[in-house]
RODO-701447 format. One record per residue (C-alpha): chain; x, y, z. Coordinates in nm, 4 decimals. Each point is the difference from the previous one (the first is absolute). Layout:
 zakol     east    north       up
     A        X        Y        Z
...
% end
This chain:
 zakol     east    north       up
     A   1.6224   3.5447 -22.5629
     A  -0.0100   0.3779  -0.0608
     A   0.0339   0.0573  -0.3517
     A   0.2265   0.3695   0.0708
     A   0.1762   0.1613   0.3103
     A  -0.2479   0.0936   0.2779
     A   0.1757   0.2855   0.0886
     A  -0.1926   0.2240  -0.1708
     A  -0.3629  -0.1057   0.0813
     A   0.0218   0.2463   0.2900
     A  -0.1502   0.3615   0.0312
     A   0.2226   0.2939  -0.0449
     A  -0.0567   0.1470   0.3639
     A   0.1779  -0.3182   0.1343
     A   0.3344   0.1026  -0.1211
     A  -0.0673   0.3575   0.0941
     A  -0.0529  -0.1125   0.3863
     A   0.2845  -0.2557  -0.0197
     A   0.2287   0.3206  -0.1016
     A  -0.1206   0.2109   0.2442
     A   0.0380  -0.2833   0.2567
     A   0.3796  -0.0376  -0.1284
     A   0.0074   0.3668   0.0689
     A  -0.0902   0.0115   0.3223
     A   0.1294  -0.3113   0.1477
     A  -0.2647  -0.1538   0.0042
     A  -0.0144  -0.2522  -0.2403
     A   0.2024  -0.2699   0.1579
     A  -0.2457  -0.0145   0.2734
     A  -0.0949  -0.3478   0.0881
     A  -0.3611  -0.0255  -0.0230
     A  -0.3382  -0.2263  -0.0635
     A  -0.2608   0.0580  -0.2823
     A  -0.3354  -0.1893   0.0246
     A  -0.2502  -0.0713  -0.2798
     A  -0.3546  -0.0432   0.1045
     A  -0.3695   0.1252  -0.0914
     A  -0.1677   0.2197   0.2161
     A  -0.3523  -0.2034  -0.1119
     A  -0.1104  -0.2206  -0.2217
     A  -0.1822   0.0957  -0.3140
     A  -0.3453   0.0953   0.0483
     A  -0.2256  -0.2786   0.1337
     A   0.2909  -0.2593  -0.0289
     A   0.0652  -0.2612   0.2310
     A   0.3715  -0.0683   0.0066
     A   0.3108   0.0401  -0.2615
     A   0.2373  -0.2041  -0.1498
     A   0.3386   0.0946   0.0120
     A   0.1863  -0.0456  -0.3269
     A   0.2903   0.1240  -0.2153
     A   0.2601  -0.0964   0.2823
     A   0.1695  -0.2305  -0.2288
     A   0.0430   0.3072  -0.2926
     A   0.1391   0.2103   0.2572
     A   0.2568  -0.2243   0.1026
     A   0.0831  -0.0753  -0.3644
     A   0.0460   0.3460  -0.0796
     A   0.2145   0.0571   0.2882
     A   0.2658  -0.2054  -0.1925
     A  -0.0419   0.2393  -0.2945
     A   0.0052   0.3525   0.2470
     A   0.3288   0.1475  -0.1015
     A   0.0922   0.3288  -0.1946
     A   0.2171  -0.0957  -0.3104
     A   0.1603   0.2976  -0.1590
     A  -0.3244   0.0382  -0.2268
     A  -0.1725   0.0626   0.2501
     A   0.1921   0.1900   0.1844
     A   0.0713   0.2340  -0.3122
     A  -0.3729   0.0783  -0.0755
     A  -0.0324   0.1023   0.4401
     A   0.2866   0.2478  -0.0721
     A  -0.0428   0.1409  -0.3571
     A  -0.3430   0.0611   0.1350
     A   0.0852   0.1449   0.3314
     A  -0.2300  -0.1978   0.1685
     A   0.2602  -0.0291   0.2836
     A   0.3749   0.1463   0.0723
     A   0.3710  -0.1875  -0.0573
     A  -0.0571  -0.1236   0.3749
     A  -0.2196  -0.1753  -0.0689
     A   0.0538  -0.1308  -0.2995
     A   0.2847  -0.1656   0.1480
     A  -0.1531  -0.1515   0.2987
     A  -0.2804  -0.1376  -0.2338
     A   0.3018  -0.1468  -0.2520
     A   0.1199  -0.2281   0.2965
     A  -0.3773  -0.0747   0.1042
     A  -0.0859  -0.3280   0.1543
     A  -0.2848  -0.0990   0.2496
     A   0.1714  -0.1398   0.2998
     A  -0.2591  -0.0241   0.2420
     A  -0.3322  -0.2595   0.1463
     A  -0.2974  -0.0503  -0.1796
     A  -0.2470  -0.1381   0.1962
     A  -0.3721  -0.0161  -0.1151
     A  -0.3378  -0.2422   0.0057
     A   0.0583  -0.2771  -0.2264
     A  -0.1380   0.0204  -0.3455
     A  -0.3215  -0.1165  -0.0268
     A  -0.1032   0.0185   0.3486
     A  -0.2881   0.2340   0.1529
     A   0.0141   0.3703   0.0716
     A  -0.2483   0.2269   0.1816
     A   0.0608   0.4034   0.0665
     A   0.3255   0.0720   0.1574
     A   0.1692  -0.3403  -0.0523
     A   0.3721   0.0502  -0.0409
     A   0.0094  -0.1550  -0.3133
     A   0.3795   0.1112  -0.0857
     A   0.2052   0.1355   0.2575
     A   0.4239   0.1091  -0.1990
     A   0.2249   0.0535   0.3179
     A   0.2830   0.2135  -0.1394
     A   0.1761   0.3632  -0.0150
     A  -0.2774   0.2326  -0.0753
     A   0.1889   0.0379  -0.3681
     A  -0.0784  -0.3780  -0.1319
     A  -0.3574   0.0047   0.1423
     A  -0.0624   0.2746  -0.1406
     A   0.1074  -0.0353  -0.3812
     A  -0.2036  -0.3149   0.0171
     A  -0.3175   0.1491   0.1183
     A  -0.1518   0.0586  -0.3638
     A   0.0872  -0.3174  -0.1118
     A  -0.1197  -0.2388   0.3012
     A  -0.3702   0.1897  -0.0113
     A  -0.0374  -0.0113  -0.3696
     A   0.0539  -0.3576  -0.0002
     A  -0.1752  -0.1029   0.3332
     A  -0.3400   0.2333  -0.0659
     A  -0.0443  -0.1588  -0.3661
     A   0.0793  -0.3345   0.1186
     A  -0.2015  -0.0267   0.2879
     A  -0.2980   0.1766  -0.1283
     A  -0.0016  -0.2638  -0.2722
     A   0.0929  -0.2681   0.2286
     A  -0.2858   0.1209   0.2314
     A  -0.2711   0.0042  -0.2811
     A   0.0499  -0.3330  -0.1287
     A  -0.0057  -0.2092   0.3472
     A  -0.3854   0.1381  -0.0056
     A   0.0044  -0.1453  -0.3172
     A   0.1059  -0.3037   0.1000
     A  -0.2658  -0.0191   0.3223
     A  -0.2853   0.0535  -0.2413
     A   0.1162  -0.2696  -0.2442
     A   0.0154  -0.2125   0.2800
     A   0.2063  -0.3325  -0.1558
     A  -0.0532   0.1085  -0.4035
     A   0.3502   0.1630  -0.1091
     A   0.0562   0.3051  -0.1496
     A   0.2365   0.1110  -0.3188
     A   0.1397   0.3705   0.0388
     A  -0.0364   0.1239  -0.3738
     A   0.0398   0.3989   0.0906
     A   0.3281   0.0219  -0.2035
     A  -0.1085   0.2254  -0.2531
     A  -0.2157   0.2330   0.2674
     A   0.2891   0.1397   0.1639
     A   0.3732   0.1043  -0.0375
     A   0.2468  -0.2951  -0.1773
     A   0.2128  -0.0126   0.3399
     A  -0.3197   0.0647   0.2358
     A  -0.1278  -0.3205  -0.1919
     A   0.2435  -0.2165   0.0899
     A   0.0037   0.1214   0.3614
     A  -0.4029  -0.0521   0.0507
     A   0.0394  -0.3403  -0.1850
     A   0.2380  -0.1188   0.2705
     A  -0.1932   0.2084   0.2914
     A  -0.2707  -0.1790  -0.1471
     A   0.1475  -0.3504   0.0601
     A   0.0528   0.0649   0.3155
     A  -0.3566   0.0677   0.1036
     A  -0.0682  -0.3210  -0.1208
     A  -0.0800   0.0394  -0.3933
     A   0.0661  -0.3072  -0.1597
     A   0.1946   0.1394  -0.3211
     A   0.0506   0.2971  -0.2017
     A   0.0190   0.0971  -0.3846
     A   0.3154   0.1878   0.0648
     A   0.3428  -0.1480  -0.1445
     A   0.2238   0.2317   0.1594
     A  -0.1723  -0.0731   0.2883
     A   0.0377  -0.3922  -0.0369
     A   0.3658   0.0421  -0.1274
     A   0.1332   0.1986   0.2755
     A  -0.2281  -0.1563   0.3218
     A  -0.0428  -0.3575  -0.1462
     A  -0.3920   0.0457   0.0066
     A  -0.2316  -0.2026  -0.1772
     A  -0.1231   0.1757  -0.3654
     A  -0.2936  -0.0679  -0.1958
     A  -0.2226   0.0833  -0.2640
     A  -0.1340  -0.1297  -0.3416
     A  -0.1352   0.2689  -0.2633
     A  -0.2058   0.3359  -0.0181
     A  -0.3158   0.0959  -0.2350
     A   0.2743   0.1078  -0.2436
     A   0.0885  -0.3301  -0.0692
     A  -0.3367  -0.1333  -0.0777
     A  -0.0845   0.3143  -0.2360
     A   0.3739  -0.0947  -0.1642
     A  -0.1687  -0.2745  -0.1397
     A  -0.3043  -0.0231  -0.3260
     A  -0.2302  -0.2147   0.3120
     A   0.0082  -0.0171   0.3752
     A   0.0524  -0.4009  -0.1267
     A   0.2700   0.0141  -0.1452
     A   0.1737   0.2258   0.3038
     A  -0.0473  -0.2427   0.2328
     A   0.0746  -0.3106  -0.2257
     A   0.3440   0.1855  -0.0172
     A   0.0441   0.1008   0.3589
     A  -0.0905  -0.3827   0.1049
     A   0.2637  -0.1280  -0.3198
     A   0.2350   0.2093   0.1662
     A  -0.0721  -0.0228   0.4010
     A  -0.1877  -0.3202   0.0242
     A  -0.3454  -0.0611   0.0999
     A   0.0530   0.0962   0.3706
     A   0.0429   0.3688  -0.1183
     A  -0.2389   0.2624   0.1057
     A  -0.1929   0.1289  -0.2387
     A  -0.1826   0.3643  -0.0442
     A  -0.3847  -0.0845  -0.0521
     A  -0.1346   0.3753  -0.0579
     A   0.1342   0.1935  -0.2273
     A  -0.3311  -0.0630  -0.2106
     A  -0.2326  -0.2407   0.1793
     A  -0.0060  -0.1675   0.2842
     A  -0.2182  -0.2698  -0.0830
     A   0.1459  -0.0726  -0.3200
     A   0.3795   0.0834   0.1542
     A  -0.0139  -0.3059   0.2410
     A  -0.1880  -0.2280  -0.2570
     A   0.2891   0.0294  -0.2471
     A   0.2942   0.0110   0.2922
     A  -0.1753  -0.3534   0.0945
     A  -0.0180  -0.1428  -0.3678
     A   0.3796   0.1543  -0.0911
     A   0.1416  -0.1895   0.3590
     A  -0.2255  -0.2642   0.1135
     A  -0.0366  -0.0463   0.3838
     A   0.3244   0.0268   0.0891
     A  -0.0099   0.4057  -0.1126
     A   0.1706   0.1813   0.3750
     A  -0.2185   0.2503   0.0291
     A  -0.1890   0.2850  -0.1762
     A   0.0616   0.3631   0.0780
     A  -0.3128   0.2646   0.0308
     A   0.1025   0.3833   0.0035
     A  -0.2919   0.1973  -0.0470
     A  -0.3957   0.0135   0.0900
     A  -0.2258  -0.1206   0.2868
     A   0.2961  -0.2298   0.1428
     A  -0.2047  -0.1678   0.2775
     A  -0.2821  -0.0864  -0.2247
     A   0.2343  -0.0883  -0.2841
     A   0.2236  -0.2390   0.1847
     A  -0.3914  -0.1528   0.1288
     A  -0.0677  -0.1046  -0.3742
     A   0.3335  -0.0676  -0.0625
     A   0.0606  -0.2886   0.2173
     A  -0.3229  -0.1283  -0.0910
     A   0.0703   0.0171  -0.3821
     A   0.3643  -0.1609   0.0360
     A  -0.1468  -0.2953   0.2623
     A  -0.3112  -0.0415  -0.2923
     A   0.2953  -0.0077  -0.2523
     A   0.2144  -0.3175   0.2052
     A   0.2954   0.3076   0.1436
     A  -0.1033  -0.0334   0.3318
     A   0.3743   0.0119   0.0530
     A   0.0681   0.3175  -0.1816
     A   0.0729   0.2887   0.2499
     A  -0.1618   0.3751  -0.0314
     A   0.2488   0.2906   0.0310
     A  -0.1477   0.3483   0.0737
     A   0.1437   0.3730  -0.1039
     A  -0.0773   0.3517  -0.0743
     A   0.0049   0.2321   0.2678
     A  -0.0414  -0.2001   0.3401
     A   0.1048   0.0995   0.3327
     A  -0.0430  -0.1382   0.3234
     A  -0.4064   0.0601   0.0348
     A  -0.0523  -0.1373  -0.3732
     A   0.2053  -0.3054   0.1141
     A  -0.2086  -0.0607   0.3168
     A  -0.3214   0.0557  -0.1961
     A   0.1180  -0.2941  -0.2577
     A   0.0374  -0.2766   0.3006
     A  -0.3521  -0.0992  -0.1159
     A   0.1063  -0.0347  -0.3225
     A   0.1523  -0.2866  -0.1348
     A   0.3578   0.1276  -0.0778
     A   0.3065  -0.1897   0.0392
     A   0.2383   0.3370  -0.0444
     A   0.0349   0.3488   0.0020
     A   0.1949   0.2473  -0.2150
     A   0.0741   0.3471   0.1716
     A   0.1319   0.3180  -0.1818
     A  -0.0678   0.4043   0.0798
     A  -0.1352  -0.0919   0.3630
     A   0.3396  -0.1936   0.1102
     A   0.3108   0.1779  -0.1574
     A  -0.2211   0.3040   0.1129
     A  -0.0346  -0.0769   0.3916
     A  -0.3762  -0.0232  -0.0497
     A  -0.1242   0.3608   0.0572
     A   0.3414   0.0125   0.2537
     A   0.3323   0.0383  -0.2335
     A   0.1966   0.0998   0.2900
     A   0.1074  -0.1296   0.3182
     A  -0.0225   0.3477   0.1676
     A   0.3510  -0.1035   0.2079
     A   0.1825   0.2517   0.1116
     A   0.3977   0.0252   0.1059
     A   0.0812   0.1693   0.3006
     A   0.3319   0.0448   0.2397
     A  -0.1147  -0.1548   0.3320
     A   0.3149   0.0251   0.1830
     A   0.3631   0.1347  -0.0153
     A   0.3122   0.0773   0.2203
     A   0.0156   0.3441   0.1664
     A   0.3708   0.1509   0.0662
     A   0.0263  -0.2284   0.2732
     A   0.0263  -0.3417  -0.2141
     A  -0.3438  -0.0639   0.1869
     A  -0.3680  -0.0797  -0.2498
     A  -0.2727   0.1656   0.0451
     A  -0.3158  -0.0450  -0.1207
     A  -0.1425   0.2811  -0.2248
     A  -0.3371   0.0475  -0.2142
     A  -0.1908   0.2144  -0.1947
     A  -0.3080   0.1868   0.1871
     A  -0.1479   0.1193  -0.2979
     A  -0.3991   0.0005   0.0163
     A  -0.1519  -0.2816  -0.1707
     A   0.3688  -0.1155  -0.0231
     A   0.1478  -0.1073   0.2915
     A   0.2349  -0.2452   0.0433
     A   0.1163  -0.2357   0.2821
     A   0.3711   0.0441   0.1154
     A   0.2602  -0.2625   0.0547
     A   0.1731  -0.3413  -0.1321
     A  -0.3596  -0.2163  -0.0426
     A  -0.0511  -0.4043   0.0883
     A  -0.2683  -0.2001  -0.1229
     A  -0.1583  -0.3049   0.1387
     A  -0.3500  -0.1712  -0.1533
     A  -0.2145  -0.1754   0.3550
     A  -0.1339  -0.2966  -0.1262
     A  -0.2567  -0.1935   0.1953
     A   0.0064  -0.4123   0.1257
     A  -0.1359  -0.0131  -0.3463
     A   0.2879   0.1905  -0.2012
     A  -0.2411   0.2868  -0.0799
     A   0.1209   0.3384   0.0152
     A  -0.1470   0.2502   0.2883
     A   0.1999   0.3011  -0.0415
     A   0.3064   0.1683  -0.1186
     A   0.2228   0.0875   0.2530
     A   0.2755   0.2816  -0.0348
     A   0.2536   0.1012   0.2495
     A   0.1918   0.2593  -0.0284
     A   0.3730  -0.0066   0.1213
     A  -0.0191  -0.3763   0.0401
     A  -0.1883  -0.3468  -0.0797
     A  -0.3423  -0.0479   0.1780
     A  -0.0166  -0.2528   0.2769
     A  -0.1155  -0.2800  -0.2183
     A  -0.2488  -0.2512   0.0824
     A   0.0747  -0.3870  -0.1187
     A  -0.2144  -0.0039  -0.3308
     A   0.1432   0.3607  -0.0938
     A   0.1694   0.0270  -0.2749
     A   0.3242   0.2404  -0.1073
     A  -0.0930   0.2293  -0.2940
     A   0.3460   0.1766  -0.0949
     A   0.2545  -0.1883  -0.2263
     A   0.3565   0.0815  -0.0144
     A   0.0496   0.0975  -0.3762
     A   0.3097   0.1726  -0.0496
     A   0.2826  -0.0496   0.2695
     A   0.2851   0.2849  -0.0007
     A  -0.0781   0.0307  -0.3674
     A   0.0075  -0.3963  -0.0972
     A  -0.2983  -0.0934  -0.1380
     A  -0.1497  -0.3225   0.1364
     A  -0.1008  -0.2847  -0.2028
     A  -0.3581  -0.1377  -0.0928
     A  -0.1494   0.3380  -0.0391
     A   0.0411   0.0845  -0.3955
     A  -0.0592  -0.1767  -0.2635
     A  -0.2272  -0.2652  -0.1107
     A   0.0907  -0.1653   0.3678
     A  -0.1120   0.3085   0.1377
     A  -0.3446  -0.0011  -0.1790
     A  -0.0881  -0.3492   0.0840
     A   0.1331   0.0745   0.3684
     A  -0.2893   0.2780   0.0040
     A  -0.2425  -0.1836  -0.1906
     A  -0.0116  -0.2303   0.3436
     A   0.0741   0.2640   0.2819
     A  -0.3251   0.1482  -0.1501
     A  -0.2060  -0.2897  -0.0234
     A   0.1627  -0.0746   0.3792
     A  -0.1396   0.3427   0.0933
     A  -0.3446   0.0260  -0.1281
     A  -0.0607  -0.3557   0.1605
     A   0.1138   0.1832   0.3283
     A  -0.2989   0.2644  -0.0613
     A  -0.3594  -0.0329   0.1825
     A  -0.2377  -0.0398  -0.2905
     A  -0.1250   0.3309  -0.0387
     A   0.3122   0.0968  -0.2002
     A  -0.1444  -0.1591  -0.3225
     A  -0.3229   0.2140   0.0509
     A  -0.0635   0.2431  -0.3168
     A  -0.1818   0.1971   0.2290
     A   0.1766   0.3463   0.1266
     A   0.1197  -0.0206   0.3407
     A   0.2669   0.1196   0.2620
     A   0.3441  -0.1983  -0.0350
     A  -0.0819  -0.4037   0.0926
     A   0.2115   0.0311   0.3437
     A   0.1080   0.2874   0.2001
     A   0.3623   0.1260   0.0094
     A   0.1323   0.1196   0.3692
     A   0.2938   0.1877   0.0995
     A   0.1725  -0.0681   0.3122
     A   0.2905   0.2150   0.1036
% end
C-alpha cells in the first residue's frame, strides 16, 4: 500500500544508536518495546487506536535497497557496519498490539515489537508517526460520530492536510465510523466508499446557477446533490427543485447560520413537494457544531479542517519505550525511564477489558509479567500481529479496514454511556496495574 520504501521515514538518531549498539554488543539483545500514551488529550474521555493496519503494511516495504543504503553512507549518517547489517535487514520478531479500532486510555499497550533491540529500534520512528496521526484522527471522529448520533458523516479534509496524511485520516476516518470519504486514493487502496457531486466553481462555470444544475442533473441524474448557496438560498433550492423535480437527493448548504438555515430549508423543500430530498451540511464543523445541529433537520454532515486535523488534538501523544530486555545472564528484566513528568512502567505488559453481566466495560486491567486473572465476561485485548516476522492475515488492507470498522463499533458499545459526553472529563473507566 505504501507508495515508496519505509525505510527511510525514520529519524537519523535511530541509526546512530543501532551503530553504537552493533558496537558494543549490544544490539542483538532480545528485547520488548511498548507503545502507549501516558494520558489522554486534555479533557478527553478515551482514544481510538488506529494506523495498526499502515504499520503492518509498511513492514512489508522496511528494507534498505542499495539507494538507500548509498544516500546513509555518502552522507555518513552511519559507518560500513552498519551499512551492512541494515543491507540484510528484515524484522523477524512478534508484534502484538490492541486491535485497530478498539479503545485506548493512558498507558494501554497499544503496540508491544518483541525483538533484538536493533529491529525495534529502527522501527521506532516509523510505528509512532503512523499510530499518533492515526489515532488522533481516529479518536476525533468517533466524537463525531456520538454527536451525530445515527446521521452519517462524509470526511472531505483532503485538501486541508498533506496528500498521503489525507488518505491515512480518510481511512482512520472510516474506522471511527464515517460513512464515506472524498478521497480516491483513499477508496482505491482501502476499498472505502467515495462521494461527492460539485463545488461553487462549477455553478460560477456556468452564465446561471440554472443552467449548472440542469447540467449536473443531465449528467448525474436527479438523485445528485446539489450546492444551493453559492448566491441565494432561497432562490438556490427553488431552482434545484424546478431543474430535478422531487426526486432531487439532496441539497448541500456550506456557509451561514446552518441551524437556522437547514430550519427554513426543510420547510421550503416540504412546501415545494421534496419532502424526500435530504440536507447535507459543511464548512467548518467539528464535533460541538455537529451536536449543536441534532435539532436541526439535517440528514448529513460534511467534515474538513476539524477531522484530518485531530480536532484541536493532531497527535496521539504515544510514546515508544524499551520495557524489558535480557541482562548477561539470558534472563529479562524489566527497565523504565524515571524521568519527572516522564516515567514509565517496566516490563512485558497484558491487557484485559472487565466487562460487567451486561458486557459494559469497568476497567482496564494491566499486568505486568503475565495475563490478569480474568473474570468470565473479560475480554483479551492483545492480538498476535506479526509471528517470527510472518505477518498474519486480516489485518491490512481493505479486509483490515472493515475488520476495524466493527471491532470499534464492538468497543464503544462495550463503553458506559458517559464516553459519548462532549463534556471534559477523566478517562470513561479506570486502568489498574497489578504486578
Amino acid at each position: 500500500m505504501w507508495q515508496q520504501p519505509t525505510s527511510l521515514f525514520t529519524d537519523h538518531y535511530e541509526l546512530t544508536m543501532l551503530q553504537a549498539a552493533l558496537h558494543s554488543g549490544a544490539a542483538h539483545r532480545p528485547s520488548v518495546f511498548e507503545a502507549f500514551a501516558r494520558r489522554l488529550p486534555e479533557g478527553r474521555r478515551y482514544g481510538v487506536v488506529a494506523g495498526t493496519g499502515r504499520i503492518l503494511e509498511g513492514l512489508k516495504d522496511f528494507r534498505f535497497g542499495e539507494e538507500q543504503l548509498a544516500f546513509l553512507s555518502e552522507t555518513k549518517v552511519v559507518d560500513e557496519q552498519t551499512i551492512d547489517y541494515l543491507r540484510n535487514f528484515t524484522f523477524t520478531g512478534n508484534i502484538y498490539g490492541y486491535a485497530e479500532g478498539e479503545i485506548y486510555f493512558p498507558n494501554s499497550p497499544v503496540l508491544i515489537v518483541e525483538s533484538t533491540f536493533a529491529e525495534a529500534c529502527v522501527l521506532e520512528t516509523f510505528i509512532l508517526s503512523v499510530l499518533n496521526h492515526d489515532s488522533a484522527i481516529a479518536s476525533a471522529a468517533s466524537r463525531m460520530i456520538a454527536s451525530a448520533e445515527d446521521r452519517p458523516c462524509i470526511e472531505m479534509g483532503s485538501r486541508r492536510t498533506h496528500e498521503e496524511s489525507a488518505v491515512a485520516a480518510a481511512r482512520a476516518a472510516i474506522i471511527a465510523g464515517f460513512d464515506s470519504t472524498s478521497n480516491l486514493e483513499a477508496g482505491h487502496r482501502y476499498g472505502l466508499k467515495t462521494v461527492g457531486t460539485a463545488a461553487h466553481s462549477f455553478t460560477l462555470l456556468h452564465d446561471s446557477e440554472r443552467e449548472a444544475f440542469e447540467a449536473q442533473v443531465a449528467s448525474m441524474g436527479a438523485n445528485t446533490t446539489l450546492l444551493v448557496d453559492t448566491y441565494d438560498v432561497e432562490n438556490g433550492v427553488r431552482t434545484a427543485v424546478e431543474v430535478a423535480g422531487p426526486e432531487l437527493g439532496a441539497v448541500r448548504l456550506d456557509s451561514g447560520d446552518l441551524v437556522e438555515q437547514a430550519r427554513w430549508v426543510r420547510i421550503l423543500l416540504d412546501d415545494l413537494g421534496n419532502e424526500n430530498t435530504h440536507i447535507t451540511v459543511t464548512s467548518d464543523l467539528d464535533e460541538y457544531a455537529i451536536a449543536a445541529l441534532q435539532a436541526a433537520p439535517v440528514d448529513a454532515y460534511g467534515v474538513g479542517t476539524s477531522l484530518v486535523t485531530g480536532s484541536g488534538h493532531p497527535t496521539a501523544s504515544m510514546v515508544y519505550k524499551l520495557v524489558s530486555r535480557q541482562n548477561d545472564a539470558g534472563e529479562f528484566v524489566s527497565v523504565a525511564k524515571a524521568a519527572k513528568n516522564k516515567a514509565s512502567v517496566g516490563g512485558r505488559k497484558f491487557a484485559l477489558r472487565r466487562l460487567n453481566e451486561r458486557g459494559r466495560a469497568t476497567e482496564e486491567l494491566i499486568g505486568v509479567g503475565e495475563l490478569p486473572v480474568a473474570d468470565a465476561n473479560d475480554r483479551v485485548l492483545l492480538e498476535h500481529f506479526v509471528i517470527n516476522g510472518q505477518l498474519q492475515e486480516g489485518w491490512t488492507g481493505a479486509d483490515g479496514v472493515r475488520r476495524a470498522t466493527a471491532r470499534h463499533k464492538d468497543s464503544i458499545m462495550e463503553m458506559p454511556g458517559s464516553s459519548r459526553r462532549l463534556q471534559r472529563g477523566e478517562p470513561v473507566i479506570p486502568t489498574t496495574y497489578i504486578d
